[in-house]
C-alpha positions in Angstrom: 0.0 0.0 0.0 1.6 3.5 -1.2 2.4 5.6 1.4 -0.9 8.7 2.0 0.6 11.6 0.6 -0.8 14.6 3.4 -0.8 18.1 3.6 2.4 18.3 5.8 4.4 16.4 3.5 3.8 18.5 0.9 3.9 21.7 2.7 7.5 20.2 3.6 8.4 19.5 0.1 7.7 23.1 -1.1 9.9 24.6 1.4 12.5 22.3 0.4 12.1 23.4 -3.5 10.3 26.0 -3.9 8.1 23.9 -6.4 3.9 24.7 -6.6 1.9 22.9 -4.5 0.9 20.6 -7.3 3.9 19.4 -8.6 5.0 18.9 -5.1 2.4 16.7 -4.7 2.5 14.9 -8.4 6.2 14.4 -7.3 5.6 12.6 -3.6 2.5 10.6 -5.0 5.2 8.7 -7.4 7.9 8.4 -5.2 5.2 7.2 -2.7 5.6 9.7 -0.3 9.9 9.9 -0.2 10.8 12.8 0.4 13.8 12.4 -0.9 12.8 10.6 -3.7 10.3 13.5 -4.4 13.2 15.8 -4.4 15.5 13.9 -7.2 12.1 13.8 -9.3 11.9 17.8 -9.2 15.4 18.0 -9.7 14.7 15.7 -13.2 11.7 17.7 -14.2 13.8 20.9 -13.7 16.4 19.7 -16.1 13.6 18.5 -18.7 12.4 22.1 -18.5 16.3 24.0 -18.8 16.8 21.6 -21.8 13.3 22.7 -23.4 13.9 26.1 -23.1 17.8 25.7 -24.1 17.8 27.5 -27.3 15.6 30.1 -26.0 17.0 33.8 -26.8 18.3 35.3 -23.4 18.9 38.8 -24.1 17.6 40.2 -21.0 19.4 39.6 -17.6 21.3 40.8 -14.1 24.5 41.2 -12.9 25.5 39.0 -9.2 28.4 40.7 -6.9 30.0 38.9 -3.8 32.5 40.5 -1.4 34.6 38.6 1.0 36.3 41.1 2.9 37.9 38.2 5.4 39.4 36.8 2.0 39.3 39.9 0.1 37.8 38.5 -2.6 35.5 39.7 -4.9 33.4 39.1 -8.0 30.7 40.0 -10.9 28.4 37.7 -12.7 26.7 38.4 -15.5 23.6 35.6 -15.5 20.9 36.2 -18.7 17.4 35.1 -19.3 14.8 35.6 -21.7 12.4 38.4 -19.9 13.1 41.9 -17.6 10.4 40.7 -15.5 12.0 37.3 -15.0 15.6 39.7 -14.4 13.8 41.7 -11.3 12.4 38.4 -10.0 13.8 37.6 -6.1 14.2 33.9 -7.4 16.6 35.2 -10.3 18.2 38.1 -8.1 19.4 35.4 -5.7 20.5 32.7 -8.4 22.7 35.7 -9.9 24.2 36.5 -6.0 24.3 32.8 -5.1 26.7 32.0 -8.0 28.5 35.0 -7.4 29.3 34.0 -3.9 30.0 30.9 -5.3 33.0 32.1 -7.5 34.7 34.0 -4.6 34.4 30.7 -2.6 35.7 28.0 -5.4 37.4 30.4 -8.0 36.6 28.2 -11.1 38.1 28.2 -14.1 35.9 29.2 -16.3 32.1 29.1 -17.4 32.3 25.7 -18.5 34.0 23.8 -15.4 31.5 26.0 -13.3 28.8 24.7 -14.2 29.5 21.1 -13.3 31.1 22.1 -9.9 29.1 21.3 -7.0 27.2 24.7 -5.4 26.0 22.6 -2.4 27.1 19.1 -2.0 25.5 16.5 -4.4 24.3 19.5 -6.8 25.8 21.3 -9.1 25.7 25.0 -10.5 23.5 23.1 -13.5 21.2 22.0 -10.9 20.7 25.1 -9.1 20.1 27.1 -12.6 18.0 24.2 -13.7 15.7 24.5 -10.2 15.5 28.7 -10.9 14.1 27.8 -14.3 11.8 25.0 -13.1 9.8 27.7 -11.0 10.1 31.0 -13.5 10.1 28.7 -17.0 12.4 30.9 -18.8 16.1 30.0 -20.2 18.8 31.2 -18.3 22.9 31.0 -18.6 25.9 32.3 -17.1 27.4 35.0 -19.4 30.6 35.7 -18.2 32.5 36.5 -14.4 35.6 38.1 -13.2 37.4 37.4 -9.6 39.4 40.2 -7.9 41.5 39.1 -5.0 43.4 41.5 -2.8 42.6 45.0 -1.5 39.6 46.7 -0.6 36.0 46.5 -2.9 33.3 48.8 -3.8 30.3 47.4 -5.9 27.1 49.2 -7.1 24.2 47.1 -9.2 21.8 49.7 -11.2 18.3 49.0 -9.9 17.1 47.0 -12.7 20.3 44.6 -12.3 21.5 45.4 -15.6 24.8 47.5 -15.1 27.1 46.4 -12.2 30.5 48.1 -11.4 33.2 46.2 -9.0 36.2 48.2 -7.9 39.2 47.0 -6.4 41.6 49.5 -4.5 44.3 49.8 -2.3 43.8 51.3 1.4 41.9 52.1 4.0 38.6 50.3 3.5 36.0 53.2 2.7 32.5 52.1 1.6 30.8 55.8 0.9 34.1 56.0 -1.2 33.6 53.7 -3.0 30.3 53.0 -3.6 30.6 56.9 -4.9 33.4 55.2 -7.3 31.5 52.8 -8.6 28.7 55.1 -9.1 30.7 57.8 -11.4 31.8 54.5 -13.7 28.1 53.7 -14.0 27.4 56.9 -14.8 30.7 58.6 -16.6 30.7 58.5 -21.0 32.7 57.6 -22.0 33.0 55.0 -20.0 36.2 54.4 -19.3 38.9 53.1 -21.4 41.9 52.0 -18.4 42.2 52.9 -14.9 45.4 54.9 -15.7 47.1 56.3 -18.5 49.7 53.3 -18.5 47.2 51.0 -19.0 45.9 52.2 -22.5 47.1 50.2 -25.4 50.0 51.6 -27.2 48.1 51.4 -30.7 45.2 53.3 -29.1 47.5 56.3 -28.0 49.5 56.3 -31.3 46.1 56.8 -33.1 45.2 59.8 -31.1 48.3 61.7 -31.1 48.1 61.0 -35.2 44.5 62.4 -34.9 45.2 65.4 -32.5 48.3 66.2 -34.9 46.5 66.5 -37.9 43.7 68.8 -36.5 46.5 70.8 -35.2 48.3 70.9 -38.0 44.8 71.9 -40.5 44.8 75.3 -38.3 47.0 76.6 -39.8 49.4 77.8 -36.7 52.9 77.5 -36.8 54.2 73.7 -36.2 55.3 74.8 -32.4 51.7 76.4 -31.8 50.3 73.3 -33.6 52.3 71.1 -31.1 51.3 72.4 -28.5 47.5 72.7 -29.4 48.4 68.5 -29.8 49.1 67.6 -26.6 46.5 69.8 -25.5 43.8 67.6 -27.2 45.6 64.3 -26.3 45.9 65.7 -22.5 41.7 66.2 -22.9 41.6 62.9 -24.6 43.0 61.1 -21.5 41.0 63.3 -19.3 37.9 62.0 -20.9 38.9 58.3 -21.3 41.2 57.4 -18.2 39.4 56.8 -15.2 41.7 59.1 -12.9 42.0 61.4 -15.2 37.9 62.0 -15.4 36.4 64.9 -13.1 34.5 63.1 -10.4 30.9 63.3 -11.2 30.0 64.2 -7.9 32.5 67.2 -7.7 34.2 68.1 -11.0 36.6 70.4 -9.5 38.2 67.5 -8.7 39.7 64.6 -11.1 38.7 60.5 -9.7 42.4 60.5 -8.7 42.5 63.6 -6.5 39.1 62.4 -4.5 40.4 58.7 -3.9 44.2 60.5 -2.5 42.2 62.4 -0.1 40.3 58.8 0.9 43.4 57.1 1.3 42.6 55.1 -1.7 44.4 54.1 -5.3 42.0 51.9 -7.3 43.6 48.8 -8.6 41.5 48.0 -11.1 37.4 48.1 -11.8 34.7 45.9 -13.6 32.2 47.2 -15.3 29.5 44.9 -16.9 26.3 46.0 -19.1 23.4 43.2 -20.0 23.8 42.9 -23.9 27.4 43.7 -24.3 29.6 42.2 -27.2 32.2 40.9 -25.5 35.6 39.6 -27.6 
């Protein structure tokens, strides 16, 4: 005689996976009433529905941040699906934060070799994507991630999840600081190409000078006037494209540089992911 499938069990069964009350109870009924039994079930029909929906466009999406201040670790995912809705969901917000927490813990490789890793013994990032899309029926993959280790971290996620900024920096912790740092690469255009002038790719500066030569040189002004008038629109080229270089949104009297001195601070290096990006 199969075990009576009751109220409590199923009530128990939901908490466990967040499943509908029906398919908690379809699940029990044919595992006769094991629980755990019921649970590998849900986990099957969770994959049936991830495979399903595999080809599924995901344009939309969120980004994940983790800080480990004990470990000073850090780090950004960027984790797609198919609707915004779906992206402002709390089920989706915490899949994106749960994976990033995972990365700082068990600094995977890559993409790939994540998503086979266990997130929680006996189940893997696979599975715990698999249950998310189970419950909101929409596609969903890991896009990219980066891990920062060492230093201090500010982070800021836009309020729809889909711009996130991690900064890494040396110093005094500082939160306001950085939060406020984070904030101005959100919000700074261009964003920004390096964090400091020796970071910007030879090629790229050769260009520029070539370009701020010749419209120095189509004024007309005599070649040391010209010169100068170059450097003058390469020195406001870096001012616009190095991060700091920039004036600080938030005071533009001063550049990023001169605000994080005062703080104590000398960013390291920053993150900055957009849902949709082409990335190489």
């Amino acid at each position: 005689m199969s075990t009576p499938i009751t109220a409590t069990m199923v009530n128990e069964l939901r908490k466990r996976t967040d499943r509908p009350m029906m398919e908690c109870k379809s699940a029990l009924q044919e595992a006769e009433g094991d629980m755990g039994k019921a649970v590998d079930i849900l986990r099957i029909r969770n994959k049936g529905v991830g495979d399903k929906r595999a080809m599924n466009e995901t344009a939309e999406g969120r980004m994940g941040v983790a800080i480990d201040p004990k470990s000073a670790t850090a780090a950004i995912v960027e984790i797609r699906c198919e609707s915004a809705p779906v992206a402002k969901s709390d089920h989706f917000i915490k899949l994106a934060n749960d994976i990033a927490a995972y990365i700082v813990a068990k600094n995977p490789a890559s993409v790939e070799t994540m998503l086979t890793a266990e997130i929680t013994p006996g189940h893997t990032v696979t599975d715990r994507i698999n249950e998310v899309i189970g419950l909101l029926r929409e596609n969903m993959k890991v896009q990219r991630f980066e891990r920062l280790t060492g230093g201090v971290f500010g982070e800021y996620v836009h309020h729809d999840g889909t711009l996130g900024v991690l900064v890494q920096a040396q110093g005094a912790a500082n939160p306001a600081v950085l939060k406020d740092l984070c904030m101005h690469i959100a919000a700074v255009q261009p964003t920004p190409a390096a964090t400091r002038r020796e970071e910007v790719d030879p090629a790229i500066i050769a260009k520029e000078k070539q370009i701020a030569q010749a419209k120095a040189e189509a004024t007309g002004k005599p070649p040391q006037i010209a010169e100068k008038i170059a450097e003058g629109q390469l020195k406001t080229w870096f001012a616009e494209n190095v991060l700091v270089e920039q004036p600080f949104v938030k005071d533009q009297a001063k550049t990023v540089g001169q605000m994080l001195k005062e703080a104590g601070l000398e960013v390291t290096k920053f993150v900055r992911y957009k849902v949709g990006e082409v990335t190489a």
